[in-house]
C-alpha positions in Angstrom: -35.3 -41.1 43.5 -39.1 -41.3 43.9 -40.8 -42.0 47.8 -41.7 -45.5 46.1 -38.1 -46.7 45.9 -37.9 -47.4 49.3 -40.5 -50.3 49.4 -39.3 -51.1 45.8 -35.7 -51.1 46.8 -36.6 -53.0 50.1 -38.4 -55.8 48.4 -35.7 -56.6 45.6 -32.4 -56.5 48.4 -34.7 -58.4 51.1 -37.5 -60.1 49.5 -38.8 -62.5 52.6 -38.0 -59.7 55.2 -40.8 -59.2 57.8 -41.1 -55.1 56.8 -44.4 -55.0 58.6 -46.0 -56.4 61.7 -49.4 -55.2 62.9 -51.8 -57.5 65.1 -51.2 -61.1 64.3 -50.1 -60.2 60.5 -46.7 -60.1 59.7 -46.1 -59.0 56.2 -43.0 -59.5 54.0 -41.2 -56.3 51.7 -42.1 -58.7 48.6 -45.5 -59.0 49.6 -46.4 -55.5 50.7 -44.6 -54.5 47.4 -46.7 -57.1 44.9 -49.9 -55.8 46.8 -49.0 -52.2 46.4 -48.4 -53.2 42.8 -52.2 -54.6 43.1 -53.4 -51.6 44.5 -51.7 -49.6 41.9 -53.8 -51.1 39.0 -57.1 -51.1 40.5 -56.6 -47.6 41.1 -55.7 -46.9 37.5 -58.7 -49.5 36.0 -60.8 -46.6 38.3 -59.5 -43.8 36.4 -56.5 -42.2 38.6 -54.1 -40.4 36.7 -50.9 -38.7 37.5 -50.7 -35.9 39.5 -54.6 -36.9 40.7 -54.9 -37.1 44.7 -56.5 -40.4 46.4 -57.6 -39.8 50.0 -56.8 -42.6 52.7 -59.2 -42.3 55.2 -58.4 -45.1 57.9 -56.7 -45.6 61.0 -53.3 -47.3 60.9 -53.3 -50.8 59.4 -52.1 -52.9 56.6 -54.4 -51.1 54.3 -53.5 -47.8 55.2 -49.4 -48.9 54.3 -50.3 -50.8 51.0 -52.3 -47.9 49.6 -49.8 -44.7 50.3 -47.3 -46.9 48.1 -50.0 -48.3 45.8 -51.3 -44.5 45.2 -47.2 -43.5 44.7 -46.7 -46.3 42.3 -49.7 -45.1 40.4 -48.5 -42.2 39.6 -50.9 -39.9 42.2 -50.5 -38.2 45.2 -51.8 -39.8 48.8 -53.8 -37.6 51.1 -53.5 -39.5 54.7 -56.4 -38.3 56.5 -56.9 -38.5 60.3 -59.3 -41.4 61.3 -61.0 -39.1 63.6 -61.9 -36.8 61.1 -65.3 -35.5 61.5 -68.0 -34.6 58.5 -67.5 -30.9 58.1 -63.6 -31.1 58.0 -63.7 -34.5 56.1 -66.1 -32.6 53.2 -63.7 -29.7 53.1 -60.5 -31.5 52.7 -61.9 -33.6 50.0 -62.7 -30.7 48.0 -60.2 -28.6 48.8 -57.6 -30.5 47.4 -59.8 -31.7 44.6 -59.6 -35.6 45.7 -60.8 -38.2 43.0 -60.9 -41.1 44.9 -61.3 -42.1 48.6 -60.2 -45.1 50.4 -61.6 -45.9 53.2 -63.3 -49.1 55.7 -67.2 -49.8 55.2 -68.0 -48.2 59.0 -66.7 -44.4 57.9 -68.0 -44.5 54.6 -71.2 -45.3 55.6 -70.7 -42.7 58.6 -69.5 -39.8 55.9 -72.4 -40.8 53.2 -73.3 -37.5 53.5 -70.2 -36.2 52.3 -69.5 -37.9 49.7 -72.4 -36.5 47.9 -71.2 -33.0 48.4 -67.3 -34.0 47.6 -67.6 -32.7 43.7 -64.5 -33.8 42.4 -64.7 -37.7 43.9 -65.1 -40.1 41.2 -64.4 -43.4 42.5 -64.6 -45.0 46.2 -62.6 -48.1 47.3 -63.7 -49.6 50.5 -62.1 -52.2 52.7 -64.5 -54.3 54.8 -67.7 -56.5 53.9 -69.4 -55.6 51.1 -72.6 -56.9 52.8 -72.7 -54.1 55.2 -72.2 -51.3 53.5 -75.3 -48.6 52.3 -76.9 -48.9 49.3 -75.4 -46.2 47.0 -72.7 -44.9 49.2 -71.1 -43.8 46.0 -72.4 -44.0 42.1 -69.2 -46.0 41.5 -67.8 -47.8 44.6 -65.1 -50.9 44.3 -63.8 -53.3 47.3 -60.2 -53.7 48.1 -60.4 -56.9 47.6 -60.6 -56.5 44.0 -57.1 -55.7 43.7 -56.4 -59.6 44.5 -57.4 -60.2 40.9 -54.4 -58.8 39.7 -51.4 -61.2 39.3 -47.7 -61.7 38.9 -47.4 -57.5 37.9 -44.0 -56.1 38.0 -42.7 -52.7 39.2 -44.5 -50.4 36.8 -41.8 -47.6 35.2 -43.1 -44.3 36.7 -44.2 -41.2 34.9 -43.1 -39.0 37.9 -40.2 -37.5 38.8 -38.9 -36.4 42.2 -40.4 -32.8 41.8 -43.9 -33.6 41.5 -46.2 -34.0 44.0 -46.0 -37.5 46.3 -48.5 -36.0 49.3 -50.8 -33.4 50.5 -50.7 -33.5 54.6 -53.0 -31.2 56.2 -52.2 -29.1 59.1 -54.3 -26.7 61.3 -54.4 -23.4 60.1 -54.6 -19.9 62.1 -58.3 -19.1 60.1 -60.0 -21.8 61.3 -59.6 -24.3 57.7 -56.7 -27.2 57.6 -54.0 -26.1 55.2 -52.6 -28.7 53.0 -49.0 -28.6 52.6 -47.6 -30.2 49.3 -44.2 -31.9 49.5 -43.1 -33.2 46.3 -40.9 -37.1 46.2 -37.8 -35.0 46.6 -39.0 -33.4 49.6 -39.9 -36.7 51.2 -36.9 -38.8 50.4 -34.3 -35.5 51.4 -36.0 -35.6 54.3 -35.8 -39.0 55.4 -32.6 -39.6 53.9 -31.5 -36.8 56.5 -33.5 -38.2 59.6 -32.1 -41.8 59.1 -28.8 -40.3 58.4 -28.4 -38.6 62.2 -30.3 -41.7 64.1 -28.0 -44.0 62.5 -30.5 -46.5 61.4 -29.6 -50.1 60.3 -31.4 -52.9 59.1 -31.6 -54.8 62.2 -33.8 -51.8 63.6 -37.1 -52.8 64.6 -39.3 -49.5 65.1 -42.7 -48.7 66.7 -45.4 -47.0 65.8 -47.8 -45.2 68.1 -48.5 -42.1 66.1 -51.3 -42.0 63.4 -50.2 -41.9 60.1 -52.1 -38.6 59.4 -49.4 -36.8 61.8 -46.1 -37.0 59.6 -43.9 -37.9 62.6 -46.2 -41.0 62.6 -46.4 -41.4 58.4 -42.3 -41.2 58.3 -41.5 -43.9 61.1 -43.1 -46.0 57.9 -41.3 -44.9 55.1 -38.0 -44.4 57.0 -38.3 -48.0 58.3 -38.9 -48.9 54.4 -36.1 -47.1 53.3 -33.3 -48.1 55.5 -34.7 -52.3 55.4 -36.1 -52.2 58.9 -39.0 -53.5 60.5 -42.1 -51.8 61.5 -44.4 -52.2 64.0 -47.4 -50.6 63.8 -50.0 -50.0 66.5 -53.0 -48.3 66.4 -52.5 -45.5 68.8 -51.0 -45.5 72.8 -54.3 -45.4 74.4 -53.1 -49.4 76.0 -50.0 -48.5 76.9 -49.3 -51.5 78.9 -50.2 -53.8 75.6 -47.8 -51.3 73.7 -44.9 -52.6 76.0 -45.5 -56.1 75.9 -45.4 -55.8 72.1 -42.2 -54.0 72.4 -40.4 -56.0 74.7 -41.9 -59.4 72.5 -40.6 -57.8 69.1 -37.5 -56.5 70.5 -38.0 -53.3 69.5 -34.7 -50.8 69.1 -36.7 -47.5 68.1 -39.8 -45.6 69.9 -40.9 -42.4 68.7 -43.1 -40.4 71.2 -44.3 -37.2 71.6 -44.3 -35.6 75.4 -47.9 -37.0 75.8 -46.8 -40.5 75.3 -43.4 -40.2 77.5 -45.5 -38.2 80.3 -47.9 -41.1 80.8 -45.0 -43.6 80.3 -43.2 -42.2 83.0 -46.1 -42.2 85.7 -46.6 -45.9 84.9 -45.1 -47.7 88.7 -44.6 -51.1 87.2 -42.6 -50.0 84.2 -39.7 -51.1 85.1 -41.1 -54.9 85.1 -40.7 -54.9 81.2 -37.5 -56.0 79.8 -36.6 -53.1 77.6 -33.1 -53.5 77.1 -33.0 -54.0 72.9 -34.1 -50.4 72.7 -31.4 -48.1 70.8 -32.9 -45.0 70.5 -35.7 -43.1 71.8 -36.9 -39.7 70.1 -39.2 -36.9 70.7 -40.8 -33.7 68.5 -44.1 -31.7 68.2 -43.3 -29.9 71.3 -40.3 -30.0 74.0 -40.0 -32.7 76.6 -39.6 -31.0 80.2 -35.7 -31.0 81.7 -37.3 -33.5 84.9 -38.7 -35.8 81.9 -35.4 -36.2 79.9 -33.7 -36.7 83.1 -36.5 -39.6 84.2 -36.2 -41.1 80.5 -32.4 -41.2 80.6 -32.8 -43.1 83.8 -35.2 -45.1 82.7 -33.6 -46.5 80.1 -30.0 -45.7 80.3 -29.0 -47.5 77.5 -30.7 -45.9 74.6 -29.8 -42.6 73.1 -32.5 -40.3 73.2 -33.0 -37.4 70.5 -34.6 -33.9 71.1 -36.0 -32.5 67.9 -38.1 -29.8 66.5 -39.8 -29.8 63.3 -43.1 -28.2 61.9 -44.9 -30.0 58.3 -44.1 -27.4 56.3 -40.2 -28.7 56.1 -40.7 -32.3 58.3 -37.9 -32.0 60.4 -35.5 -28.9 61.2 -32.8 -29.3 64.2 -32.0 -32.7 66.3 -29.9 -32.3 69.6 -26.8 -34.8 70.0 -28.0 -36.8 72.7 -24.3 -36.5 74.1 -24.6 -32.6 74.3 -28.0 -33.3 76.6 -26.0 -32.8 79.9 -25.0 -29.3 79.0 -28.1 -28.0 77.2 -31.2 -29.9 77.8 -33.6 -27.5 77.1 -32.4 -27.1 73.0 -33.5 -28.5 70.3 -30.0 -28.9 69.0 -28.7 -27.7 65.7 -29.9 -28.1 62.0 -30.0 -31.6 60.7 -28.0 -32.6 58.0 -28.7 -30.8 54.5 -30.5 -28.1 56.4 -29.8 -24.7 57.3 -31.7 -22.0 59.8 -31.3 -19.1 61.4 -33.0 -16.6 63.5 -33.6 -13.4 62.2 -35.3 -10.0 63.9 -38.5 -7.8 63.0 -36.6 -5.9 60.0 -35.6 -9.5 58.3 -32.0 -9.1 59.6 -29.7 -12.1 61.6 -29.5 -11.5 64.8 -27.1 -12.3 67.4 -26.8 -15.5 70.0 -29.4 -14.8 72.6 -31.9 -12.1 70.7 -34.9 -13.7 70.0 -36.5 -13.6 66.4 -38.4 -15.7 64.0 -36.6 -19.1 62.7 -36.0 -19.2 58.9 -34.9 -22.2 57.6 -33.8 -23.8 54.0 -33.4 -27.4 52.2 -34.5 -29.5 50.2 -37.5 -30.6 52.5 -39.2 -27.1 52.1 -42.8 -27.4 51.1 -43.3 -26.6 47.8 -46.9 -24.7 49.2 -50.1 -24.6 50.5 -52.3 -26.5 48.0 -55.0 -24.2 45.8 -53.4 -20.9 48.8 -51.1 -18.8 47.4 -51.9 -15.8 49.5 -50.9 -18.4 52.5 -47.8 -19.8 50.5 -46.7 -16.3 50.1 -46.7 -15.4 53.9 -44.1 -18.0 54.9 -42.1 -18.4 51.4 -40.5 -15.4 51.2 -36.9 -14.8 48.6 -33.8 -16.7 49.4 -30.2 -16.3 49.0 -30.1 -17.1 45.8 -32.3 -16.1 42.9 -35.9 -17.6 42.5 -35.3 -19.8 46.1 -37.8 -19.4 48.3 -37.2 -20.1 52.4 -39.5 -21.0 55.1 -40.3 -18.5 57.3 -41.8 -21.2 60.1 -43.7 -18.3 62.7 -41.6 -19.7 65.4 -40.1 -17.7 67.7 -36.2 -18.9 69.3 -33.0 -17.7 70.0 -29.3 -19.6 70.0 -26.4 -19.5 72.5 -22.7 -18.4 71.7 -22.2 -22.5 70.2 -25.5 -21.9 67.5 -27.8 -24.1 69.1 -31.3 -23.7 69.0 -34.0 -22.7 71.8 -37.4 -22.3 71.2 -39.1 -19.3 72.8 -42.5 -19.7 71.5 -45.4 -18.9 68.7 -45.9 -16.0 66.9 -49.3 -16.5 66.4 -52.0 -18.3 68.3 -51.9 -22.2 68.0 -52.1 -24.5 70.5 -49.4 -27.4 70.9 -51.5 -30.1 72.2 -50.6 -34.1 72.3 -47.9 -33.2 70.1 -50.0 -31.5 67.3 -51.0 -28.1 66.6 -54.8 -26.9 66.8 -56.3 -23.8 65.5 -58.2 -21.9 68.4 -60.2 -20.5 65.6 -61.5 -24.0 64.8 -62.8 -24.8 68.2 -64.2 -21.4 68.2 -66.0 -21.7 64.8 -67.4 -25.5 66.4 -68.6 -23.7 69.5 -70.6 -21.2 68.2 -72.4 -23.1 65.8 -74.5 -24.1 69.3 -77.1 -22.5 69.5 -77.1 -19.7 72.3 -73.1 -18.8 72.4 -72.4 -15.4 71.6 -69.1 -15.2 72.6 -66.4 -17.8 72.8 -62.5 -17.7 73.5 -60.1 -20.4 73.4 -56.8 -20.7 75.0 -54.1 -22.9 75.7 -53.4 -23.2 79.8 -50.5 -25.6 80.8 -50.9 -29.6 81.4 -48.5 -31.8 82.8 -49.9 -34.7 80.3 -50.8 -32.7 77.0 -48.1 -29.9 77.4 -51.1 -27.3 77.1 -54.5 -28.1 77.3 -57.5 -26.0 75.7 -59.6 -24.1 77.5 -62.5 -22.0 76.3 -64.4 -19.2 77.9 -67.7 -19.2 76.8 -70.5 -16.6 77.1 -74.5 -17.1 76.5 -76.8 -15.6 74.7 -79.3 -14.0 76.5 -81.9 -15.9 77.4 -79.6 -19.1 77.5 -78.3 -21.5 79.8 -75.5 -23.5 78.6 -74.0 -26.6 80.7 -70.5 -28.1 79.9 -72.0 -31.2 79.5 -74.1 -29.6 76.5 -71.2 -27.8 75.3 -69.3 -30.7 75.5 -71.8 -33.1 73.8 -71.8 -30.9 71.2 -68.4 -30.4 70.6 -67.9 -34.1 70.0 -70.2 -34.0 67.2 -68.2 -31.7 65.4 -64.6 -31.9 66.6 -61.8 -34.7 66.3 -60.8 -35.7 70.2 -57.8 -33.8 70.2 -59.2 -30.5 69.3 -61.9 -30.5 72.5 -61.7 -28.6 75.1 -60.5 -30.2 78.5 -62.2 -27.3 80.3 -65.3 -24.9 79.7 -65.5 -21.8 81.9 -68.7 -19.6 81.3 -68.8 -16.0 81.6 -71.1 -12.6 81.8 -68.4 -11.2 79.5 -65.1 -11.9 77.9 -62.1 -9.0 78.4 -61.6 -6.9 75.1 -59.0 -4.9 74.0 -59.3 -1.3 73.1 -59.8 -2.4 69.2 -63.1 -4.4 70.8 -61.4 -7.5 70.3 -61.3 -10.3 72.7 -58.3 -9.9 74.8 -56.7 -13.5 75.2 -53.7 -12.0 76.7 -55.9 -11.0 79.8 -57.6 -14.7 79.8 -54.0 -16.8 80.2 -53.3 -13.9 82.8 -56.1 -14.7 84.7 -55.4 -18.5 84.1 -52.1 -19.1 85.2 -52.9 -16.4 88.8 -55.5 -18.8 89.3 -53.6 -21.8 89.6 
């Protein structure tokens, strides 16, 4: 089965089926299907072949949907890029993974001209908007969207693919400072969602919402899960109006809500909650980091009739363990057991299994394992290491845990250096790098320090250059520039010197010391 299927499949069983609502448009599985189908051609009649990868650069819409199917059906592989995206990552991303075409609204492109000159391997841009407004050669061969309307009555094409080639690229922080873009082939995809939909028990009647950009693949699967089980979607652009957020839910009925601590934190401090009528809701879920004990106990309360589901998960595999939600009472603070048709363990410094209660690094193995990091085999190599069985490779995921005496899952921490922020991970290297491209740092540190709303919060300790006298509204000016929202700092601390370690290296160790005494 190919990642397409599931719209395809959707559309044939329930043709007039609302599959997606977002704003005032409600949009049925035929319809996003015959549009896909739409989108499909017009990216062929621009050159895309199979295997080539088509960037989506938009925030979540009806666009951004239609094309990660149109780009399947055609054959190519969809890079969903965050909306937020600023020039210097957008530019490496593009040719990093070799992109030949970009779609994307007229305000970006005309935002990221710049970059598209330097994006090599870009032949052809498709832009959504008026065609009025955009800049004069923005691209030496540019198309609208709206083009695609041309195309009539097409039927489901036959596919050249097959479920172990590529269906997306999804780029994820990386410790050196440069996204890494993890490849998961169509039977990656579908395992994985077929696995996820398979413990949450989803149904046809299940109406889901959808917070979470679609460049985060928590966000990106609550779409093609919903497509593959017949559901309907609801798709908002963020949670940053949480109170319009619950009026949709309560006027759509909604019966699934994925969030991420973020959302439930600010959810929970919200007085009046309690006025909106969320009684259709089924299940709740959370991943990207753990909720707090107090926080599962105020969500059960909240809403005691849905069944809420710890989970961890990292891109490289999508989704690893999900906790029962009737084994909450006795073990709150795990993230459960494997999901189905996926094994882990926990294994010490030497490679070995280790015991219940030892804590070691998580290996785990399926079907959902990444096939990579695209165009990095040195980084591939580092955390796909031998199997069991000859020529399998296992992910080694760089997360710390330990189990109990029953094999559930407790995660401990990471072994390297990233930051779990809003749910997502953020290289400390990349702030860093952004920082001291202003002119007068000479040193810079960054840290996570605990937050009751983010779950860590970045902090970095900055020092000047001789000479220099930096303010964090300058810093902080400048960081915007460069960096997507959730990567800046929430606080700037400036120092004579920064602590090193007897290798001369900054010592970080010494900084979160000195940050958690001094709260």
């Amino acid at each position: 089965m190919l990642l397409q299927s599931f719209l395809e499949n959707s559309a044939r069983l329930y043709p007039n089926k609302v599959a997606l609502i977002y704003k005032d448009a409600r949009l049925t599985y035929a319809e996003i299907n015959r549009r896909a189908n739409q989108v499909a051609v017009l990216l062929r009649s621009q050159g895309i072949k199979r295997g080539d990868r088509v960037a989506i650069f938009l925030e979540n819409s009806v666009e951004s949907v239609i094309s990660l199917f149109g780009i399947l059906k055609a054959d190519a592989v969809f890079v969903m890029l965050s909306p937020q995206l600023k020039a210097p990552k957008l530019e490496y991303i593009l040719n990093n993974c070799g992109a030949k075409a970009l779609i994307s609204d007229v305000s970006r492109l005309n935002a990221a001209s710049g970059v598209l000159s330097n994006a090599s391997s870009l032949e052809s841009v498709v832009f959504v908007g008026d065609k009025e407004k955009i800049k004069a050669g923005i691209h030496r061969n540019s198309i609208s969207w709206s083009e695609a309307d041309k195309f009539s009555n097409l039927q489901d094409a036959k596919p050249s693919n097959i479920n172990i080639d590529l269906a997306s690229i999804i780029y994820t922080s990386g410790s050196t400072g440069n996204p890494k873009g993890v490849m998961l082939t169509h039977l990656n995809m579908v395992s994985a969602a077929t696995s996820i939909t398979t413990y949450l028990e989803n149904v046809t009647d299940d109406i889901v919402i959808d917070v979470l950009p679609l460049s985060f693949d928590y966000g990106l699967y609550q779409v093609l899960m919903a497509f593959k089980f017949g559901g309907t979607l609801v798709l908002e652009k963020s949670f940053v109006y949480p109170y319009e957020v619950l009026k949709r839910m309560v006027e759509e009925k909604v019966t699934g809500f994925p969030g991420v601590p973020t959302i439930f934190a600010i959810l929970l401090q919200m007085k009046d909650l309690k006025k909106y009528d969320l009684g259709s809701l089924r299940y709740i879920t959370n991943t990207a980091a753990a909720l707090p004990v107090k926080h599962i106990q105020q969500i059960r309360e909240t809403f005691p009739q849905a069944k809420l589901y710890s989970m961890y998960g990292l891109t490289e595999c999508k989704r690893v363990s999900y906790m029962p939600p009737d084994e909450l009472d006795h073990r709150p603070d795990s993230v459960g057991k494997c999901m189905p048709n996926m094994e882990g363990w926990v294994v010490g410094k030497d490679g070995n299994r280790v015991g219940p209660g030892v804590v070691g690094e998580l290996i785990v193995r399926g079907p959902n394992v990444m096939k990579g990091y695209w165009g990095d085999p040195d980084g591939t190599d580092e955390v796909l290491k031998p199997g069991m069985l000859p020529g399998e490779k296992v992910l080694y995921t760089g997360d710390l845990f330990r189990t109990d005496e029953e094999g559930f899952f407790y995660f401990v921490g990471r072994k390297d250096d990233m930051i779990k922020t809003r749910g997502e991970r953020v290289s400390p290297k990349e702030v860093e790098n952004a920082i001291h491209e202003l002119e007068g740092v000479d040193e810079v540190a960054v840290i996570p320090v605990p937050d009751e709303i983010l779950g860590s919060a970045i902090k970095a300790f900055i020092v000047p250059r001789n000479g220099y006298r930096l303010t964090e509204k300058n810093v902080l000016s400048h960081c915007k520039r460069y960096l997507e929202e959730i990567v800046i700092p929430k606080y700037f601390e400036f120092r004579e010197t920064l602590p090193k370690n007897p290798s001369g290296k900054i010592d970080k160790l010494v900084l979160k010391q000195e940050s958690s005494q001094s709260k």
